[in-house]
C-alpha positions in Angstrom: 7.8 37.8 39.7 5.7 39.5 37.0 9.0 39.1 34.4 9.4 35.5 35.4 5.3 35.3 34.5 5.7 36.8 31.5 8.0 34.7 30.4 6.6 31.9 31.0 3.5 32.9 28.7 5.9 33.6 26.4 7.3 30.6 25.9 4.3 28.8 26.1 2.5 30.5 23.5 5.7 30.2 21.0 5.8 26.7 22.0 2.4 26.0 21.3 2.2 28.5 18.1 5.1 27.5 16.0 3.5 28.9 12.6 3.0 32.4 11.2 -0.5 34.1 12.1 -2.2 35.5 8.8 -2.3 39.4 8.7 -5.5 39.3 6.5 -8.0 36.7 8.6 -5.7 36.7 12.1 -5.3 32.6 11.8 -2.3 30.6 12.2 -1.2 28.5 9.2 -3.6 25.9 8.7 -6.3 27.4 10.1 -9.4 29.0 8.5 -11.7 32.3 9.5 -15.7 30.9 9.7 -16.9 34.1 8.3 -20.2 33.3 10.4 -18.3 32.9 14.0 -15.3 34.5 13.4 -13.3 32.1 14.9 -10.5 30.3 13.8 -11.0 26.0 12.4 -8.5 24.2 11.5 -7.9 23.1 8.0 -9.8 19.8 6.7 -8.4 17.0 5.7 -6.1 17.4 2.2 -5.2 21.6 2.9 -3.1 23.3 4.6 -1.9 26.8 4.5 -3.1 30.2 5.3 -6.7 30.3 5.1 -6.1 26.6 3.9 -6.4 27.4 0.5 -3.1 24.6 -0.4 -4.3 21.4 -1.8 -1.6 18.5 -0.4 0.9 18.0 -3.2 0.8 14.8 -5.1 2.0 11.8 -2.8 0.9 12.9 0.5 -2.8 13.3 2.3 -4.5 14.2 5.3 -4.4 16.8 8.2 -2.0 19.4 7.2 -0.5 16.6 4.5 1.5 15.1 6.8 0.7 11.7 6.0 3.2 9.8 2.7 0.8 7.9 0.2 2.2 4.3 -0.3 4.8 4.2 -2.9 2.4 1.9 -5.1 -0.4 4.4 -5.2 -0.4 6.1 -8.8 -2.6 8.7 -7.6 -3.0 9.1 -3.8 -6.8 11.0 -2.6 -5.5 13.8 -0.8 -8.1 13.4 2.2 -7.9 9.6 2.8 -4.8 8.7 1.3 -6.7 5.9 -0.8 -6.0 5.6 -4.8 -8.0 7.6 -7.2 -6.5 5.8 -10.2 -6.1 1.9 -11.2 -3.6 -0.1 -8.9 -0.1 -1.1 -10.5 -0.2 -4.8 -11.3 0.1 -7.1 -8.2 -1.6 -4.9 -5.6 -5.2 -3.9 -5.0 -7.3 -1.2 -2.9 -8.2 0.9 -1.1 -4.5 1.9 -0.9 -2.4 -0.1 -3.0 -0.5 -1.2 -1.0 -1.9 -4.7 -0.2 -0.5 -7.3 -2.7 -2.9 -9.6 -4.8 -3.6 -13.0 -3.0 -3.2 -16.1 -4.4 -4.6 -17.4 -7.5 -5.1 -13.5 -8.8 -2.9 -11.6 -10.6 -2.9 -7.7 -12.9 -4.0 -4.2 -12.3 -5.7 -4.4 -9.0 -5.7 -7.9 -8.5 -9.1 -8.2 -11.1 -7.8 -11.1 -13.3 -8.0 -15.0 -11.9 -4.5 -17.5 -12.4 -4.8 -19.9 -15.0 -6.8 -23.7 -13.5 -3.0 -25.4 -14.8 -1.1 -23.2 -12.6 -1.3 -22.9 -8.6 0.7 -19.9 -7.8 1.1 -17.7 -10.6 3.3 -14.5 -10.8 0.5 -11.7 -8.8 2.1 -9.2 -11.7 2.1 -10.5 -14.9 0.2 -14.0 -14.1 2.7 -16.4 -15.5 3.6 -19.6 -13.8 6.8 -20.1 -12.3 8.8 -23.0 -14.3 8.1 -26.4 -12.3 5.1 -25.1 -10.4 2.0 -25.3 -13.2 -0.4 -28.3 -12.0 0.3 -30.2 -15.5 3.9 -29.9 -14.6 3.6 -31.2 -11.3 1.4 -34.1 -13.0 4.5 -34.7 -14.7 6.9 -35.0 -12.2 5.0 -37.1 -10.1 4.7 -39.5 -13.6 8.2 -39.7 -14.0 9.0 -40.6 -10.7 7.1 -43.2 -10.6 8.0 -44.8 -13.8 11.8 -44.7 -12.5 10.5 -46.5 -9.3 8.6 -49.0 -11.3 11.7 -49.5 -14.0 14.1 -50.3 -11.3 11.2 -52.6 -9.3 11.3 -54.6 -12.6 15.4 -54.5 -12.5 15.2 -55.6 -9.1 12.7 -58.8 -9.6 14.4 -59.9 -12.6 17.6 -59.8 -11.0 15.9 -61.9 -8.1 14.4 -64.7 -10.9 17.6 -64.5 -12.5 19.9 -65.0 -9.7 17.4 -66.5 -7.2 
């Protein structure tokens, strides 16, 4: 009975502990000795590591830096995951990750689509062939000038043979 005991702490406490205990402070990875307590606190947010002394690498944030910074964010905050640096063009804050609505269009969505054009490229804020408002203007213009030609083919047909 005591054996089967035993081993069932055993496995529990592997279970539970899967990382290496630090000779020096007697934490687990990602943990941290409070010098005033003695006890062991897990890392904050953006470390990990014995005595939590590992910065996350570059692309990923949070508690033990298990969290992946979106693959638009130039330079991911290694607590919060939001960007430190400027957005790539066509996506804005806090993340990067949300694209520019629109009518806006650059580096984190900060410049405004030209008044001739009603859905610009969100990257680079050029207007897509056919969609600018003066070339909608224009379409609409020659349309109508077609349906007004052939009205006039139509009625002098009809006086000529009427």
């Amino acid at each position: 009975m005591e054996l089967v005991n035993l081993a069932v702490m055993y496995l529990m406490f592997f279970s539970v502990r899967a990382t290496f205990q630090n000779i020096t402070t007697g934490c687990y990875d990602g943990y941290y000795r409070n010098e005033t307590s003695g006890t062991c606190i897990e890392c904050p947010q953006g470390y990990k590591g014995p005595d939590c002394s590992v910065s996350c690498v570059d692309g990923f944030y949070g508690k033990n830096c298990q969290h992946k910074c979106p693959s638009t964010c130039l330079n991911c905050n290694v607590i919060d995951g939001s960007c430190r640096k400027d957005c790539p063009p066509g996506y804005t804050r806090p993340n990067c990750s949300v694209p520019c609505v629109n009518g806006l269009y650059g580096k984190n969505c900060q410049h405004k689509c030209s008044s001739t054009c009603s859905n610009c490229n969100s990257i680079d804020g050029k207007c897509p062939k056919g969609l600018s408002v003066i070339g909608i203007i224009s379409n609409v213009a020659r349309q109508n000038q077609k349906h007004t030609r052939r009205r006039r083919q139509h009625m002098l047909m009809h006086i000529q043979f009427g």
